[in-house]
ZAMI-824283 format. One record per residue: x, y, z of N, C-alpha, C in turn. Coordinates in steps of 0.05 Angstrom, whole numbers, padded with zeros to 5 digits, always signed. Example, Ala and Ser with C-alpha at 12.3 -4.5 7.8 and 13.67 -1.06 7.14 Angstrom:
<recs>
+00264-00114+00156+00246-00090+00156+00264-00066+00156+00257-00045+00142+00273-00021+00143+00258+00001+00157
</recs>
This chain:
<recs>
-00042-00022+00528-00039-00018+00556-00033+00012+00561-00045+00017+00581-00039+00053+00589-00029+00049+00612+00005+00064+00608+00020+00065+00625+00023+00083+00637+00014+00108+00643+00009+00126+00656-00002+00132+00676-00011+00115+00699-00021+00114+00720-00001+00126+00740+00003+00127+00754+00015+00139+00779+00032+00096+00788+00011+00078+00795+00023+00056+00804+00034+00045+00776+00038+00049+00753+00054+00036+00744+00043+00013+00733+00010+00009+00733-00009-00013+00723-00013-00004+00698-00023-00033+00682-00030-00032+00656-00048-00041+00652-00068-00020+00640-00091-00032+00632-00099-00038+00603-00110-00054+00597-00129-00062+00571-00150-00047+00560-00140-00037+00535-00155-00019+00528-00172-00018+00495-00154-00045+00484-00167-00048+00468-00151-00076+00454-00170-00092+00437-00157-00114+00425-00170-00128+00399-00151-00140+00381-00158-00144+00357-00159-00175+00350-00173-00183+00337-00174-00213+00331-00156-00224+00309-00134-00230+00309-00120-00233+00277-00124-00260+00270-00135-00268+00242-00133-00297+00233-00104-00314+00242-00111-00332+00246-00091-00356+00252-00073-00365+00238-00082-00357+00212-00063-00366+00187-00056-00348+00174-00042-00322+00187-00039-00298+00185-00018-00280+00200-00012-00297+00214+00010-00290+00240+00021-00261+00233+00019-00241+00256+00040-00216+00249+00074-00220+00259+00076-00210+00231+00106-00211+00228+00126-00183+00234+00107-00158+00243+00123-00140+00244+00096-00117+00254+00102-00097+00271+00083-00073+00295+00101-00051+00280+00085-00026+00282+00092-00005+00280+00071+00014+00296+00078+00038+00304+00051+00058+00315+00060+00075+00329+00039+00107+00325+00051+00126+00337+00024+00132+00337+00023+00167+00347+00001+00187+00353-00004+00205+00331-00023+00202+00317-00022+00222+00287-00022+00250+00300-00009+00274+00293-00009+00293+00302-00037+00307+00297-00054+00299+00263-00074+00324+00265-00098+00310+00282-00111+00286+00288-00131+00276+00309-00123+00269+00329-00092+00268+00342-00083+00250+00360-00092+00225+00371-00103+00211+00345-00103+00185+00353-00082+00165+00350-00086+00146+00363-00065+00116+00366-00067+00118+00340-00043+00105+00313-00052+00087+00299-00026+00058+00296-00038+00040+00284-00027+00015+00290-00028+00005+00266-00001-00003+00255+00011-00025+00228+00015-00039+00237+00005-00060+00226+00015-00100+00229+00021-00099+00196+00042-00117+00201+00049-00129+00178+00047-00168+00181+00035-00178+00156+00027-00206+00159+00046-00221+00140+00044-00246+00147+00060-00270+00133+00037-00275+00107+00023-00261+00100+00004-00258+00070+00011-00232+00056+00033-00220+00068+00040-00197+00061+00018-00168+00051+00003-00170+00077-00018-00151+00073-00009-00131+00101-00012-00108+00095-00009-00086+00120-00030-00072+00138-00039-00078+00155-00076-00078+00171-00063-00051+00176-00079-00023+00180-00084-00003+00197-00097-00002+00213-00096+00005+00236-00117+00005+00266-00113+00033+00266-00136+00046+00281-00134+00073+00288-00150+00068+00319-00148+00091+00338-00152+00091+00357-00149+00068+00377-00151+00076+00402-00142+00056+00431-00165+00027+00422-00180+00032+00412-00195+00012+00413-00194-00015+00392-00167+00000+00366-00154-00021+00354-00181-00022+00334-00194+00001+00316-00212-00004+00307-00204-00010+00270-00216-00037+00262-00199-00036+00232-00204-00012+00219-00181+00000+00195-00186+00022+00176-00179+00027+00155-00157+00003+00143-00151-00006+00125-00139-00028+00129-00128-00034+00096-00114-00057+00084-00106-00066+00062-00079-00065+00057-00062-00057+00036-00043-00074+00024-00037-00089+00004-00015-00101+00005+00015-00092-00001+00029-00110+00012+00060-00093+00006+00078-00097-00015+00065-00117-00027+00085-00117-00055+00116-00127-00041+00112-00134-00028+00152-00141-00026+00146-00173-00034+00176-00187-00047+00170-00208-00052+00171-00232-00024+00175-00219-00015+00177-00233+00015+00159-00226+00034+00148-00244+00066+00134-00227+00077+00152-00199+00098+00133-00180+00099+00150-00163+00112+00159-00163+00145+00187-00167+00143+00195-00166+00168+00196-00145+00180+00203-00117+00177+00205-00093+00187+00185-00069+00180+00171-00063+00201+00153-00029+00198+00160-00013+00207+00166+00012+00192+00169+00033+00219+00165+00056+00204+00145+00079+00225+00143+00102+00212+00169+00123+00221+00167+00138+00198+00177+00160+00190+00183+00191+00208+00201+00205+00218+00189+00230+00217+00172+00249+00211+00170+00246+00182+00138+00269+00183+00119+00242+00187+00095+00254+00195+00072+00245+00200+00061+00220+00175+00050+00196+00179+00041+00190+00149+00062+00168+00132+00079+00181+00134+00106+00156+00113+00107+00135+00140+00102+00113+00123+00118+00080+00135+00130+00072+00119+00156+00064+00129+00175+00044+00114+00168+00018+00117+00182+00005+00101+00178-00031+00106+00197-00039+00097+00209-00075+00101+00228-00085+00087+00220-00108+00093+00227-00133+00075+00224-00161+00075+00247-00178+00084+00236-00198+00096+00259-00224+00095+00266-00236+00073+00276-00246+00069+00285-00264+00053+00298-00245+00030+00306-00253+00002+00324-00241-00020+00309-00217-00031+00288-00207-00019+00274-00173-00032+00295-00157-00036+00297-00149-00013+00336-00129-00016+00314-00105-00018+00296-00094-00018+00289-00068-00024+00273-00051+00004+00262-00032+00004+00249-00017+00029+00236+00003+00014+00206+00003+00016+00189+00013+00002+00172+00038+00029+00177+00061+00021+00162+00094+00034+00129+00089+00026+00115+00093+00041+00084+00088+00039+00074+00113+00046+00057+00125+00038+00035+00150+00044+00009+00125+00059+00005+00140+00081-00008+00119+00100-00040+00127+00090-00048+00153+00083-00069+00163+00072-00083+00156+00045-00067+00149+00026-00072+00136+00016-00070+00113+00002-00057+00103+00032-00048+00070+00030-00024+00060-00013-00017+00079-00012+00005+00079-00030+00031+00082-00031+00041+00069-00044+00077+00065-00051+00088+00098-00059+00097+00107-00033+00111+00120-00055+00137+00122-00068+00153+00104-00054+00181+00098-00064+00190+00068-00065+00200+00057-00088+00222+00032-00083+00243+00036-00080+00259+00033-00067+00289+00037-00069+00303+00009-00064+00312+00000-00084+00327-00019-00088+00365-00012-00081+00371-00042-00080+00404-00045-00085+00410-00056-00048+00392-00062-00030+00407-00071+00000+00430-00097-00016+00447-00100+00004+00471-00117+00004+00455-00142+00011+00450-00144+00026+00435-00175+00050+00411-00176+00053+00394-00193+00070+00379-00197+00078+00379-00175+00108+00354-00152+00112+00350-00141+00129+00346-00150+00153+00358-00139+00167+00355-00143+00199+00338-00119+00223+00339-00099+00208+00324-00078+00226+00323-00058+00198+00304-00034+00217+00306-00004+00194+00293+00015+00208+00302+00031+00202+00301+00065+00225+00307+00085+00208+00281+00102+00206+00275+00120+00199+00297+00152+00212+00299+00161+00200+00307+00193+00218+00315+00217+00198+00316+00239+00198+00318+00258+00186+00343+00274+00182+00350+00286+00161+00381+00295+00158+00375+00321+00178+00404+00322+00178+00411+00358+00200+00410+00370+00183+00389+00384+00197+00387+00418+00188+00373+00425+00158+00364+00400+00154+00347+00404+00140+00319+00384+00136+00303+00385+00113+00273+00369+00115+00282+00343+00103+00312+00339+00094+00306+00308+00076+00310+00284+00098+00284+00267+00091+00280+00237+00104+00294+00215+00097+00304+00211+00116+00330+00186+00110+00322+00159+00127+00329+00147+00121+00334+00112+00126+00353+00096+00131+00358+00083+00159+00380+00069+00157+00370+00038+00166+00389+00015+00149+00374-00012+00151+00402-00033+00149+00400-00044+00176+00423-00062+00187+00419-00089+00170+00436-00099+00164+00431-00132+00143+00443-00155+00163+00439-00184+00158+00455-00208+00167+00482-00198+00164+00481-00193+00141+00516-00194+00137+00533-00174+00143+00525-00147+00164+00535-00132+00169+00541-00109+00165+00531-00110+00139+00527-00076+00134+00505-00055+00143+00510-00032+00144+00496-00014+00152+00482+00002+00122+00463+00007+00110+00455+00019+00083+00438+00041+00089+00442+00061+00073+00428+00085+00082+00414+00102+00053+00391+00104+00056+00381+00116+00035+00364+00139+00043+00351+00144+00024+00337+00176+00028+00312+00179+00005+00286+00181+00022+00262+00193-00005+00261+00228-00018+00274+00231+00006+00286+00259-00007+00275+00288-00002+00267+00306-00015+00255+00327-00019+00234+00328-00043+00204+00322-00039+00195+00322-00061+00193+00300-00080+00208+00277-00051+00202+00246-00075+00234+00249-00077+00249+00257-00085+00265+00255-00094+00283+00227-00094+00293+00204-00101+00306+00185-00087+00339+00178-00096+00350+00168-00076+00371+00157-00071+00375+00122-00080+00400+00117-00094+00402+00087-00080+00412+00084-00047+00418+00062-00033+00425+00066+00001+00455+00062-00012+00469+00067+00003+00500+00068+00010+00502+00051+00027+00532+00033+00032+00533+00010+00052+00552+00030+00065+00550+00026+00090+00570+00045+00103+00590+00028+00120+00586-00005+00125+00597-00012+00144+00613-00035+00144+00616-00035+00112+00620-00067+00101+00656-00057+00094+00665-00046+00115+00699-00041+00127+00701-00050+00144+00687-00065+00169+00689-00078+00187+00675-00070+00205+00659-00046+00204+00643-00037+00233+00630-00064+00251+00621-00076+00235+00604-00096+00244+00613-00119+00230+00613-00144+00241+00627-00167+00232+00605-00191+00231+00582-00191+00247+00562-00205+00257+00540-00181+00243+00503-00201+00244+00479-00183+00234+00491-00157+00263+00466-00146+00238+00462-00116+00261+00432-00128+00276+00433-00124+00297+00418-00130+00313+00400-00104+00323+00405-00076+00316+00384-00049+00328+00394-00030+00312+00385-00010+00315+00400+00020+00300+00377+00035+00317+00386+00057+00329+00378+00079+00342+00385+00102+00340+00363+00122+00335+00382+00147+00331+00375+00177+00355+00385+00201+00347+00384+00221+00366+00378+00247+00344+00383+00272+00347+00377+00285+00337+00399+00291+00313+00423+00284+00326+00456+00287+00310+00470+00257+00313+00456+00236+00321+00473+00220+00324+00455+00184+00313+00471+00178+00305+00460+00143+00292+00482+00122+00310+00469+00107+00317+00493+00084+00324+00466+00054+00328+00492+00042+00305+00484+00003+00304+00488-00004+00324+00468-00033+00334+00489-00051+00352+00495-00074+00338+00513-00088+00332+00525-00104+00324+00519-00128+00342+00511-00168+00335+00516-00193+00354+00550-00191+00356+00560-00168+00345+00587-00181+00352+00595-00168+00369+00574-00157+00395+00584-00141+00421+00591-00107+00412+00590-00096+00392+00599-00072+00381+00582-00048+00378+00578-00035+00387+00571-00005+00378+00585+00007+00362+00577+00016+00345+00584+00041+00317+00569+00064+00313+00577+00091+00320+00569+00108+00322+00583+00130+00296+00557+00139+00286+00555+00163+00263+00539+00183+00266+00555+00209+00262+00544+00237+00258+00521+00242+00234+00502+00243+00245+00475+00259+00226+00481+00278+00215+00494+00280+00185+00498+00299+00159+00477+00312+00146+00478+00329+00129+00441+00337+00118+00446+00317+00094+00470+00305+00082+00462+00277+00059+00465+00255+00073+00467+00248+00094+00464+00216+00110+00485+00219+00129+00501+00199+00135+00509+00193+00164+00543+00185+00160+00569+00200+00174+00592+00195+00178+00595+00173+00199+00616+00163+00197+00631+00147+00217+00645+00159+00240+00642+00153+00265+00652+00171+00292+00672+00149+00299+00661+00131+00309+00684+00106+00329+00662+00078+00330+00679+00061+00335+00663+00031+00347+00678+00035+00384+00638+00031+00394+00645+00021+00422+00648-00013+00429+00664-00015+00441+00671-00048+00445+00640-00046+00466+00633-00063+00471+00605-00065+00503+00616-00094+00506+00629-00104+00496+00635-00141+00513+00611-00158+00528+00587-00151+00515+00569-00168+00533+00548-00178+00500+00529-00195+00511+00510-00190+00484+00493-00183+00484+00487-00172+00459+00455-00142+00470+00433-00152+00444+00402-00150+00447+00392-00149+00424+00373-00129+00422+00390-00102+00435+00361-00075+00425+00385-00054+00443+00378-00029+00423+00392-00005+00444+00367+00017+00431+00375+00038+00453+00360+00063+00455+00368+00085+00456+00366+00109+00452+00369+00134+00465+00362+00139+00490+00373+00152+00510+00358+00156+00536+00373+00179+00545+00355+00192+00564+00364+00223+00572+00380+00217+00597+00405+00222+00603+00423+00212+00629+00420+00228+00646+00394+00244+00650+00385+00257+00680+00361+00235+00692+00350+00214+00676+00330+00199+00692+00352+00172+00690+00361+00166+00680+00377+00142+00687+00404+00135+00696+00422+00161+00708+00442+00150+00717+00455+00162+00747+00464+00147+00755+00471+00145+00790+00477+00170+00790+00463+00193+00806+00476+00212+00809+00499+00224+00834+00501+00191+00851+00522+00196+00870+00551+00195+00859+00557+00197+00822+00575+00206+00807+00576+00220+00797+00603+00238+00782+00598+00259+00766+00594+00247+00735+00591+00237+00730+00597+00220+00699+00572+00241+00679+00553+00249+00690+00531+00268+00671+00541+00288+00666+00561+00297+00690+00571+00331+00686+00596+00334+00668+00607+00308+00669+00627+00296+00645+00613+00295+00612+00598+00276+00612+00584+00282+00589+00577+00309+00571+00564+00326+00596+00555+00348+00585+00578+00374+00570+00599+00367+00571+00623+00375+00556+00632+00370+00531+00624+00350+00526+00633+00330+00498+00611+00340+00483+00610+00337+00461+00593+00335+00437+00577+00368+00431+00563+00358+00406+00545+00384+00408+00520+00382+00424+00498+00406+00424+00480+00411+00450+00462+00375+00441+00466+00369+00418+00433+00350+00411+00448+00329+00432+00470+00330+00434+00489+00302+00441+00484+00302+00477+00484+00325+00487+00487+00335+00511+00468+00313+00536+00472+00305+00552+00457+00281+00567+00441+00259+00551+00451+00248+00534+00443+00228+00510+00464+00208+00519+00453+00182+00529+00472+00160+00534+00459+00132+00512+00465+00109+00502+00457+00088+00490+00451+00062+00514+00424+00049+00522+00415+00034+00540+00409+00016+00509+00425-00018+00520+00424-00038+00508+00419-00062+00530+00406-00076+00509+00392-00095+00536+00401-00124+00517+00411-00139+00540+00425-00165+00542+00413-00189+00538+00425-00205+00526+00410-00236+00523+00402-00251+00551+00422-00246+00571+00414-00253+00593+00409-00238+00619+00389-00217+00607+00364-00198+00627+00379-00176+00640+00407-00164+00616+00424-00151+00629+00416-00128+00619+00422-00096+00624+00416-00075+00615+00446-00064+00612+00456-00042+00595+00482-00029+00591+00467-00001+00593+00487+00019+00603+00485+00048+00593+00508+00053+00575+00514+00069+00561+00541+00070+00542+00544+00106+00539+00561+00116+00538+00573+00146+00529+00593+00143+00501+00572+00139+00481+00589+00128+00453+00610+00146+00449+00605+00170+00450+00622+00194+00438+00649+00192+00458+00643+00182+00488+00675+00179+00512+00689+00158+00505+00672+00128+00493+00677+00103+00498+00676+00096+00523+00654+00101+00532+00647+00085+00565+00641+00079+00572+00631+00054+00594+00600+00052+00602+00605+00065+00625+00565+00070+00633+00557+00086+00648+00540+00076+00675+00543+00083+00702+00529+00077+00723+00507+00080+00728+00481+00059+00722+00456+00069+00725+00442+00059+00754+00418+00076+00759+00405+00082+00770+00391+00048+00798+00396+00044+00799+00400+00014+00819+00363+00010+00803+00347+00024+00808+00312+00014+00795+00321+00007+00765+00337+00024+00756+00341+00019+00729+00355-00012+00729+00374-00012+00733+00385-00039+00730+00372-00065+00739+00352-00059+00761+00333-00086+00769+00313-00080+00755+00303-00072+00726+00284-00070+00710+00280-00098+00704+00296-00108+00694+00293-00136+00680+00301-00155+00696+00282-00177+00692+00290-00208+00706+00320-00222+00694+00329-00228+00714+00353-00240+00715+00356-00271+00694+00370-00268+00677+00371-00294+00665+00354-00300+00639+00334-00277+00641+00315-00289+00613+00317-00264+00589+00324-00271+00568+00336-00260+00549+00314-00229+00544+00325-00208+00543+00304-00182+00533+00299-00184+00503+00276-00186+00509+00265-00183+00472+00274-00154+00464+00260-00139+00476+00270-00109+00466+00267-00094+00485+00280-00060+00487+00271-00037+00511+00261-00018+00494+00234-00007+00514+00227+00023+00494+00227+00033+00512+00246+00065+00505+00240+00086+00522+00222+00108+00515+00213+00119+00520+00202+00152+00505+00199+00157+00528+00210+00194+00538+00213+00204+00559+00216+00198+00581+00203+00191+00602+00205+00190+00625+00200+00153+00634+00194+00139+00611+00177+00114+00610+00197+00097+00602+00203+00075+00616+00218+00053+00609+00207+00032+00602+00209+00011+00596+00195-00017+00577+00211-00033+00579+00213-00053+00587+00227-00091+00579+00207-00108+00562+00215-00116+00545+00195-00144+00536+00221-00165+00540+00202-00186+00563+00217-00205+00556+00197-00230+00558+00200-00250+00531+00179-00264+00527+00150-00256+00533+00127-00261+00557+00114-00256+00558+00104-00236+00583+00130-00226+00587+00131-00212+00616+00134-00179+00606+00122-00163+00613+00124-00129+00606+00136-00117+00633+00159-00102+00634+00173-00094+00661+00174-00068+00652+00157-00051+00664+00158-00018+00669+00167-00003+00691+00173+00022+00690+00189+00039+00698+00180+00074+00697+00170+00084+00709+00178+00117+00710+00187+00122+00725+00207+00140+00704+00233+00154+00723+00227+00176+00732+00236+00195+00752+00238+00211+00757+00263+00231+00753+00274+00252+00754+00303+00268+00747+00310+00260+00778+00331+00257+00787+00340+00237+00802+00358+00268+00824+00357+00277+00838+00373+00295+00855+00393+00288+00873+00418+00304+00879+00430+00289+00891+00430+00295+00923+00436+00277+00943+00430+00279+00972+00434+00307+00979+00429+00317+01001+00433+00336+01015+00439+00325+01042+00467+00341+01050+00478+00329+01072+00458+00337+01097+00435+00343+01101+00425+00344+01124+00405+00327+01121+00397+00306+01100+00374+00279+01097+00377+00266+01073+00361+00242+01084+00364+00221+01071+00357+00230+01044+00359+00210+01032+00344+00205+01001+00318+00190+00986+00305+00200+00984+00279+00190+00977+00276+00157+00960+00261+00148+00982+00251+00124+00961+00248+00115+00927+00268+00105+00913+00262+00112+00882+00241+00091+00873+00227+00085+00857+00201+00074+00846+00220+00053+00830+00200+00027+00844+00209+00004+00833+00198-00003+00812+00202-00017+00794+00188-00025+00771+00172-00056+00775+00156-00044+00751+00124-00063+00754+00129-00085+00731+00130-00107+00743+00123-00126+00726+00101-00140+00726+00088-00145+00696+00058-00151+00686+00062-00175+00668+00055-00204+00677+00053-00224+00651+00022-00218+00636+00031-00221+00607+00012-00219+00594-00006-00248+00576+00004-00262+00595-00006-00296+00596-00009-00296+00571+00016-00302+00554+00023-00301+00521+00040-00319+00517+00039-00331+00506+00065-00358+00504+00088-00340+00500+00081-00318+00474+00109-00303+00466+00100-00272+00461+00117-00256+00466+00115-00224+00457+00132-00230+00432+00121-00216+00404+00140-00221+00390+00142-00190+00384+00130-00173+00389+00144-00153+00375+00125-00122+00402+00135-00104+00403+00124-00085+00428+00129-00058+00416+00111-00038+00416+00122-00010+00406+00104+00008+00427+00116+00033+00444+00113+00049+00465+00114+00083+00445+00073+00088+00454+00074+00110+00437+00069+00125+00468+00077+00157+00458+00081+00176+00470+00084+00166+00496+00100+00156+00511+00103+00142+00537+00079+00132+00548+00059+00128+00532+00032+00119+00546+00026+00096+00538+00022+00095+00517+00005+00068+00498+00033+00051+00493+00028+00027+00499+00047+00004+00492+00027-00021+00479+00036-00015+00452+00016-00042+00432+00046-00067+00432+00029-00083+00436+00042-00106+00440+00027-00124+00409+00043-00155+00408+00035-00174+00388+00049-00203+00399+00030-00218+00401+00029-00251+00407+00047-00252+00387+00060-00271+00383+00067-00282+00366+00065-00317+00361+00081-00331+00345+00070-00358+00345+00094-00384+00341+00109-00383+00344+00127-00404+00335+00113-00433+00350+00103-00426+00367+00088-00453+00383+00062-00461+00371+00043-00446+00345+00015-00449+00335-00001-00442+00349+00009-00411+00369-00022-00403+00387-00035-00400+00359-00063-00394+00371-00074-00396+00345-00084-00356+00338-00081-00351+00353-00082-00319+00349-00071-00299+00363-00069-00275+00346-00050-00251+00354-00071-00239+00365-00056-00227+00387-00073-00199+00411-00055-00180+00411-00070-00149+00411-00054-00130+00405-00068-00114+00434-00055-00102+00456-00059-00090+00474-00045-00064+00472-00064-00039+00482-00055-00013+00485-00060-00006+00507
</recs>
């Protein structure tokens, strides 16, 4: 779907036929920097990894993943090219791929649990690629392919109590990592050039299953000072960086991890999502907001938000567009460069095939 229209419509732009007895179990996709095209990872319950390239979802490979499990998690990398992966069930490992030529280039063994998420991001201030991957059982593990290949085992960072329940998201910033925890908790860590410190746990008292980064000049009430507050704390990467976590029951949070606070958003922001029906996940990238909930896509562009002027009103803010994608289920949604949003059917009911829309 291309979300870049001015009204906020999504169009169909391209779509793939997946076998039935094949179900995807896991989306990944960004914009290659040297052709700027789309490209698109599925991962299957045959544990094979499809590449798509371009809007039109054209096949371009196909690879297997070697995990002993099928793979539950994809996600590319910082530099261009590396995908990570990780499996359900007892694998315990997360394997670095060269997407070029569809090869392994790292195992890194030793996870604690069975994975729950994994997020890619890069050490400060320097080139080494790091990994962080939330488990059932609560820990946080962090590894690294290094400089030159180089590898790491992961470190558990959280099995002191950060998290008591699975990790349910991990999102990061330029200096900053923070889990969300089912057990209502945020845990926030400083980006090191060898992995990631411990800062504080935010309590959020609600239940969330996805958080984000978001810039707190498009999303928060600016009939408060709470941004000009922010912008005091932390270093510059930290500077208007708030955490948006979205709720089992169609609730949205803003959070100021580094104050311990929540934050006042934007009245369009907060009626993003339908009331009552659980958010599968939120993507932001820049200016572009995203809900998946079940089969419903709720978008958003923001604008930088100004504050009144005592001689007139205030301008109309842009309501958000909701689109059913007449799908029994969204199981999984990834939002490239605020434009392209590839979506995936999923199946617990036996549709009998996956559709992938950009």
């Amino acid at each position: 779907m291309d979300s870049s229209s001015g009204d906020g419509s999504l169009e169909q732009l391209g779509k793939a036929e997946i076998p039935e007895d094949d179900p995807v179990s896991a989306l990944a996709a960004e914009v290659m920097e040297e052709d700027s095209l789309v490209v698109v990872l599925s991962a299957h319950r045959s544990s094979l990894i499809r590449l798509w390239r371009g809007a039109s979802l054209s096949p371009a490979a196909a690879f297997k993943a070697h995990h002993t499990a099928p793979v539950a998690h994809l996600s590319l990398g910082p530099r261009s090219g590396v995908l990570y992966s990780a499996a359900s069930g007892s694998d315990f490992t997360v394997r670095a791929w060269d997407l070029n030529a569809q090869a392994c280039l790292r195992v890194v063994r030793g996870l604690r649990a069975r994975p729950t998420c994994l997020r890619p991001f890069s050490g400060a201030g320097n080139d080494v690629e790091m990994f962080a991957v939330g488990s059932v059982e609560g820990h946080l593990s962090v590894g690294s392919v290094g400089r030159g290949g180089a590898t790491h085992e992961p470190t558990s960072l959280v099995h002191h109590g950060h998290h008591k329940s699975p990790v349910a998201d991990i999102c990061v910033s330029p200096s900053l990592l923070v889990s969300l925890g089912k057990d209502n908790v945020l845990a926030a860590y400083k980006i090191s050039s060898s992995g990631i410190d411990f800062v504080r746990v935010v309590p959020i008292f609600e239940e969330a299953a996805s958080a984000a980064f978001v810039q707190t000049r498009f999303l928060l009430d600016k009939e408060s000072d709470e941004e000009e507050d922010m912008e005091t704390e932390g270093d510059d990467e930290d500077k208007s960086l708030a955490v948006l976590t979205s709720g089992a029951g169609g609730t949205l949070g803003l959070w100021d991890v580094l104050a311990n606070r929540k934050l006042k958003m934007r009245e369009e922001v907060s009626s993003l999502t339908l009331p009552g029906v659980e958010v599968g996940g939120v993507r932001v990238e820049g200016k572009s907001v995203l809900a998946v909930q079940e089969d419903v896509i709720s978008s958003l562009q923001l604008k930088a938000k100004r504050r009144r002027r005592k001689s007139g009103g205030k301008k109309a803010a842009a309501a958000p567009v909701a689109v059913s994608l007449n799908f029994n289920q969204v199981t999984d949604a990834d939002l490239v460069c605020g434009r392209y949003l590839v979506v995936a059917q999923g199946s617990r009911y036996g549709v009998k095939r996956n559709n992938f829309f950009t």
